[in-house]
N, C-alpha and C positions, 0 to 999 in steps of 0.2 A: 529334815522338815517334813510331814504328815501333809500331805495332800490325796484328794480325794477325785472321782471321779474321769475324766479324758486327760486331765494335767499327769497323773501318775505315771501316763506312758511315753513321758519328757524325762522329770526329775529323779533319775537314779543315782543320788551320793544320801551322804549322810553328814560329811566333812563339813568344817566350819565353814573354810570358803565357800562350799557350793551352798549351805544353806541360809547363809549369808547373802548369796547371789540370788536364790531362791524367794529369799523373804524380800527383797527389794522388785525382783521382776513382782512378787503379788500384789505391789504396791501399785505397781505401775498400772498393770492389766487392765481393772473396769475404768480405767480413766480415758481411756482413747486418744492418749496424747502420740505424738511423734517420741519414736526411741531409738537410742543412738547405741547400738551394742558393740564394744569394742574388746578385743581378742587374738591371740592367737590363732594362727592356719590351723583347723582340724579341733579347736576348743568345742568347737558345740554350738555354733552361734544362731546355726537354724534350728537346732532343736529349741534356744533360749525363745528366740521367736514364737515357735509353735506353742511353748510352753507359755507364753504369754498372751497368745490369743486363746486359747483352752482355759484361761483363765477369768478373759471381758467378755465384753458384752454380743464380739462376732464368731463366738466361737463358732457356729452353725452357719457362718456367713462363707465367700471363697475363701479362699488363702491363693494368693499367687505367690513365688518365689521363684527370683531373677538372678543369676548370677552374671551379674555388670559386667565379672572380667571375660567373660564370654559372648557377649556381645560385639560383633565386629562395628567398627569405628564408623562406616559408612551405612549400616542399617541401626545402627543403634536407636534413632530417634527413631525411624518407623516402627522398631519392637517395642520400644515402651510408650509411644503415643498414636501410634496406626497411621494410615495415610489412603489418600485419597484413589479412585482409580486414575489411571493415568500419571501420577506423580512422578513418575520415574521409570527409567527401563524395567520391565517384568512385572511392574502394578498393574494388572490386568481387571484388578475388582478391588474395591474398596475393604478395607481390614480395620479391625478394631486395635488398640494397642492393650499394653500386657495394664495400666492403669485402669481403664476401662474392663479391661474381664474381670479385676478387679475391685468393681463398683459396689457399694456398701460392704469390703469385707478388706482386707489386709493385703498388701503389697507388702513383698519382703526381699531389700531390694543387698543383695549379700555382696561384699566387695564394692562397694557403690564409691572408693577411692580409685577405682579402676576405667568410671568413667572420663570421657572426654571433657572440656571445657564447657563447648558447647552444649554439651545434653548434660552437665550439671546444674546449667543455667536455667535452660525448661524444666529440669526438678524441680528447680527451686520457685517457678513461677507456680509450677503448679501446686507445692508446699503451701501458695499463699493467698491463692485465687480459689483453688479448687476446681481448677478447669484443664480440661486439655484442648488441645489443640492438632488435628491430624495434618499432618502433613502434606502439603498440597491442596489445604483448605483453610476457607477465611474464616469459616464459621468456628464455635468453640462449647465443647461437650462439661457438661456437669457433673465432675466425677465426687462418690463422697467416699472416700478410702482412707483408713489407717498407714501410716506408711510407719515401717519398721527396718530400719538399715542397720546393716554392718560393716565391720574392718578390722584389717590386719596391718593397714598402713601406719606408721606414724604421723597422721593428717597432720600435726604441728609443723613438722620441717617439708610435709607437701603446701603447706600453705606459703609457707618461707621459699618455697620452690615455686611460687606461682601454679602449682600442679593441681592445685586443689581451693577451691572457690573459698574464701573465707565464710563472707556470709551464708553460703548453704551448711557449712560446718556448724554455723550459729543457730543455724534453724533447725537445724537436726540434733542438735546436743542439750533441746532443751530439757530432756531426759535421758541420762547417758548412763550405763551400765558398761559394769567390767565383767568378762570372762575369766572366771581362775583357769590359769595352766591346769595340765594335771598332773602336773607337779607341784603342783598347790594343792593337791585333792589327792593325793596318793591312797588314803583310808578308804576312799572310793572304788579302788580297781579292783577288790573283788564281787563286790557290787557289780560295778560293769560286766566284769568277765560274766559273770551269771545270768546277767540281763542279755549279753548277745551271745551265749552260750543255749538259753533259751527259747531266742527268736530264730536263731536257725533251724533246731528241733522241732518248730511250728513250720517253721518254712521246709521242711520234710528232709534237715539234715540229717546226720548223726547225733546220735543222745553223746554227750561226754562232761564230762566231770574234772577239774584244775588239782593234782597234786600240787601240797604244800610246798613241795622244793619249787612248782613252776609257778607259783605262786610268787613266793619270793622272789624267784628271778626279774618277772614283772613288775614289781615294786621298787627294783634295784635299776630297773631301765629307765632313763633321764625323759622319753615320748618326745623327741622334739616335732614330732606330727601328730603328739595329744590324743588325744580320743579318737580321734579318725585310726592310728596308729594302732590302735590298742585294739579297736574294733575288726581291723584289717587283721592283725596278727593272731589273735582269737581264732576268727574264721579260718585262715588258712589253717592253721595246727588243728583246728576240728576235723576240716574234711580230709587232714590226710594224714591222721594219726594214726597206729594200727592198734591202741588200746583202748577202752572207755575212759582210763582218765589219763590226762595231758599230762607229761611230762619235760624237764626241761629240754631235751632233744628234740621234742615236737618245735621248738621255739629257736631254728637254728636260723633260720634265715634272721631273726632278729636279733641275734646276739654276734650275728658276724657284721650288722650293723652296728651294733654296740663299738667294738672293739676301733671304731674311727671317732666313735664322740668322747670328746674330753669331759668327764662331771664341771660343772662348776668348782667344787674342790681343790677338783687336779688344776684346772684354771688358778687358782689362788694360791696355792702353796708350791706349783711347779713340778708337784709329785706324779705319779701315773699308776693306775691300777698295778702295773707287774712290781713297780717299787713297797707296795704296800701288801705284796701277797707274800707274807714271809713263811717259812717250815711249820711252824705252829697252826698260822691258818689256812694250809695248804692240807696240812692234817686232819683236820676239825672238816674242811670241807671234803673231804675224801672220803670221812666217816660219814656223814650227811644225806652221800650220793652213793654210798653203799660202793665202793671201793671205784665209780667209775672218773676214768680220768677227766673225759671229756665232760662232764658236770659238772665236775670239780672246778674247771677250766672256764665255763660259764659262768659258774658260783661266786668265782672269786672276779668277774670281769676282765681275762685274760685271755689269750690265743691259747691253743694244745700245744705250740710249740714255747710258748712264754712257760704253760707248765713244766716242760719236760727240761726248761733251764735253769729253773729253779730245783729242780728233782736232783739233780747232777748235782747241785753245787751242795745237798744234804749228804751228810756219813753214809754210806751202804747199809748201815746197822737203823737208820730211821727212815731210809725208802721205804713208804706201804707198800704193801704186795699187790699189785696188779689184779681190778675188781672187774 
């Protein structure tokens, strides 16, 4: 999807899903409604945010952004509604809340399944009033803010749980978007890698460049921590690769994670990477990686020692030679 202008430095795929996701967040944007973005841990859900105020009509306005699950239980409502001096032990001076620095621009309120009962309720009041209210005071502040929430909960069965306020889910979901996995977006991940391959380079890393074998490998890795994942895994193999382009070796810490997650696949059919790497493409991938075991080993999603039992159990006349 073509977009133009401060959005570009949100929207990096090209994928159906994401420009699917894409064309829906542009819909949403100049409207200034309440949006309910729901996703995956590590999908991108403050970028989608960003990328939808870069989009209305506050893009030059604040942008605040709260992560709820971070919030402790007993200040909670003073950080997002301020409070009075004296209100409580340690109120020494009166304090604005995170709604209020917020005033005519975007509150972006992430994880906001994470909050309490009681301060989903004051959300929700202030959802509908537009007012806040500090803490330790009667009087009542006029805020005009976008409010743009996310999650990774399943609100449904939080609601069945009593854990999670029905009607604030109602009020929040009158605009509701989905996050693709990036396992939904997989045609995306060179895109990505390029895109934080890039901003590090600015950021005064190392210049480096993704060979096609580690490329693959990326593509072949299931992210169950998504884009945050990818972007982690990038970085690190950037700064402590000793070549300019990244190889799959630079990618071990994530392949020795690999080897404990089951594909979906193997989930369904009961099979397991080692059951599926048979001599033929144990071979093919040995050619691939230029005679080395341990890439091979990664290639196929299997431990060095999964390889080398497989190696044994081929004739001596069809072991490849040691690369």
């Amino acid at each position: 999807m073509a977009l133009t202008g401060p959005a570009t430095a949100f929207a990096v795929g090209r994928s159906p899903a994401w420009c699917q996701f894409v064309e829906r967040a542009t819909r949403v944007a100049p409207l200034g409604v309440t949006v309910l973005i729901r996703g995956e841990t590590g999908s991108g859900k403050e970028i989608a945010a960003k990328l939808i105020v870069a989009l209305g009509r506050r893009a030059e306005a604040p942008f605040v952004a709260v992560n709820c699950a971070a919030l402790p239980d007993t200040l909670v409502e003073s950080e997002l509604f301020g409070h009075a001096r004296g209100a409580f032990s340690g109120a020494t001076e009166a304090r604005r809340g995170l709604f209020e620095e917020a005033h005519r621009g975007t509150i972006f309120l992430d994880e906001i399944g994470a909050l309490p009962l009681h301060a989903q309720a004051k959300v929700l009041r202030v959802l509908e009033d537009a007012r806040v209210r500090r803490v330790g005071e009667n009087r009542v502040t006029d805020v005009d803010v976008r409010v743009i929430a996310a999650t990774s909960l399943d609100i449904e069965a939080a609601i069945a749980r009593r854990e999670f306020r029905e009607d604030l889910y109602f009020r929040l979901s009158a605009i509701e978007l989905v996050m693709p996995s990036l396992r939904e977006r997989t045609e995306d991940i060179p895109l990505l890698v390029a895109h934080f391959l890039r901003r590090l380079e600015e950021q005064g890393g190392p210049s480096r460049t993704l060979s096609a074998e580690a490329l693959e490998l990326l593509v072949r890795y299931p992210f169950p921590g998504n884009v945050r994942e990818l972007k982690h895994a990038v970085e690190q193999a950037a700064v402590f690769a000793d070549g300019a382009e990244l190889k799959p070796t630079d990618f071990s810490a994530l392949w020795a994670r690999a080897q404990m997650i089951p594909s979906k696949e193997d989930a369904r059919t009961g099979r397991t990477p080692v059951e599926d790497a048979t001599p033929e493409k144990l071979e093919e991938a040995l050619k691939r990686t230029g005679g080395s075991r341990l890439e091979a080993a990664r290639l196929l999603g299997i431990s060095r020692s999964s390889l080398y039992r497989i190696l044994r159990r081929m004739p001596p006349t069809e072991v490849p030679a040691q690369g």
